[in-house]
N, C-alpha and C positions, 0 to 999 in steps of 0.2 A: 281678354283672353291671354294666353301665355303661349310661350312656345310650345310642341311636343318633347318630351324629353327626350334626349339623347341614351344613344347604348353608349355602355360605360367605354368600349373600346372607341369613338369617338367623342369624347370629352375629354379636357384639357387635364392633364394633374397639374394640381396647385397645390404650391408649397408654402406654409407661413413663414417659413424659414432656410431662405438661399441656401444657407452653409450646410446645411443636413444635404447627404447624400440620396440621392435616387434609389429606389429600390432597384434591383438587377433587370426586371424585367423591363424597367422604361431605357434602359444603356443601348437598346439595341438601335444599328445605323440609323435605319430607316421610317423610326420616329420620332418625331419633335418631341419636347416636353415644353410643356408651359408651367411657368412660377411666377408667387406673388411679390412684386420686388418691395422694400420697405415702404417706398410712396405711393403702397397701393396699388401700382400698373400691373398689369400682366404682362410679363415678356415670355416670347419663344422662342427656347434654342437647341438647339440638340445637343445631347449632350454625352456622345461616343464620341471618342478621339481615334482616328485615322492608328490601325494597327503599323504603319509602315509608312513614317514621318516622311520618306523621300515622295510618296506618292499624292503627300500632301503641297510640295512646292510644285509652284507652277514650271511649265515647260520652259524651255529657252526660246524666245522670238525668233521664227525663221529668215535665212538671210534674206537678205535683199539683193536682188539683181543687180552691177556693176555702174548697167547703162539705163538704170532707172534714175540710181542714184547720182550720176554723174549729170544727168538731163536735168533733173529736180536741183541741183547746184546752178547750174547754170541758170537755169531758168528763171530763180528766185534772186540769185544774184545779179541778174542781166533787169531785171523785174525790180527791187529793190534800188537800185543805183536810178532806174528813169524816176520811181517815187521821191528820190531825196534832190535829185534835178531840177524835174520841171517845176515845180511849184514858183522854183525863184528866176524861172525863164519869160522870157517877152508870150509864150505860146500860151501859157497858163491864163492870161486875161486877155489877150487878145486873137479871140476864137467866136466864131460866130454863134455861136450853143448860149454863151452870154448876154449878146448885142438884145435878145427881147428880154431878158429877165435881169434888171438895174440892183435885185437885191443880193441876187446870187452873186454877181458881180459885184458887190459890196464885203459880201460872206468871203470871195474865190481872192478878194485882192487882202484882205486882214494877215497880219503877218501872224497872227497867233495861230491862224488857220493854213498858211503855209506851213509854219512850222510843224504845227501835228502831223499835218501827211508827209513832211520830211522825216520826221519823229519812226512814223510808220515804215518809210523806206528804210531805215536804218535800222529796225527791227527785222526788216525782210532780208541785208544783207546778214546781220548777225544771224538770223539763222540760217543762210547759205552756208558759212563760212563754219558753222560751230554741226551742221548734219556733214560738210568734208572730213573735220577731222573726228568726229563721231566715227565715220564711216572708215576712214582710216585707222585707227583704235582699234574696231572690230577686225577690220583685217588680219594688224598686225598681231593680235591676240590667237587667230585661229590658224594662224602657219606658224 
C-alpha cells in the first residue's frame, strides 16, 4: 500500500534546479522550502532573509559576576597547580587506595602517566590564568 497523499500546502517544493528562484509565495518566514540538491538529496531551508540584519546577530553574552569570576580563577588555578604536583610527589603512590590494587599501582607509578595528569594540571592553570585576563579585557572594554 502507499502512503495517503498529502494536501499540497504540506508537501515539500522541489526544485530541479537550486539557482532558479522560488516563487514569491514560498519567501515567506515562516515556511521552509525543500529542494532537490544536484546529488539527488533533498535539503531544507528557508529561504527569507531576516528584513533587519541587526536582528539577525546574536545578543552580546551577559556579564559575569566579579566574585564568580575571581572564585572560578582561583579555584582552577589553586586546583591545576595540586594536578601538575602531586603526581611527581611521595603521596601519589604511596597511599593506601593502591596497597590492594598492584596494577593500578603500576598504571599510578608510569611516568607517561604522571605526566598526562601533569599535562592536564597545566591545561587547568592555562585556563585560570587566560578566563583572568579574558575577564579583564571585558572589563577594560566596557568602562
Amino acid at each position: 500500500m502507499g502512503s495517503p497523499p498529502q494536501s499540497p500546502a504540506h508537501q515539500p517544493t522541489v526544485r530541479p534546479n537550486p539557482d532558479e528562484p522560488l516563487p514569491a509565495e514560498s519567501r515567506q518566514p515562516s515556511k521552509p522550502s525543500a529542494q532537490l540538491a544536484p546529488n539527488g538529496h533533498i535539503s531544507v531551508s528557508s529561504t527569507s532573509l531576516p528584513t533587519n540584519p541587526a536582528a539577525a546577530l546574536p545578543a552580546a553574552p551577559p556579564q559575569r559576576h566579579a566574585a564568580f569570576t575571581i572564585a572560578f580563577v582561583v579555584l582552577a588555578f589553586y586546583l591545576g597547580l595540586v594536578v601538575v604536583i602531586l603526581p611527581w610527589r611521595d603521596a601519589w603512590t604511596d597511599n593506601s587506595l593502591l596497597d590492594s590494587y598492584p596494577l593500578l599501582r603500576t598504571l599510578a607509578t608510569n611516568n607517561f602517566v604522571r605526566g598526562l595528569v601533569s599535562g592536564v594540571g597545566v591545561l587547568d592553570v592555562w585556563m585560570a590564568i587566560s578566563e583572568a585576563l579574558t575577564y579583564r579585557r571585558a572589563r577594560a572594554a566596557n568602562h
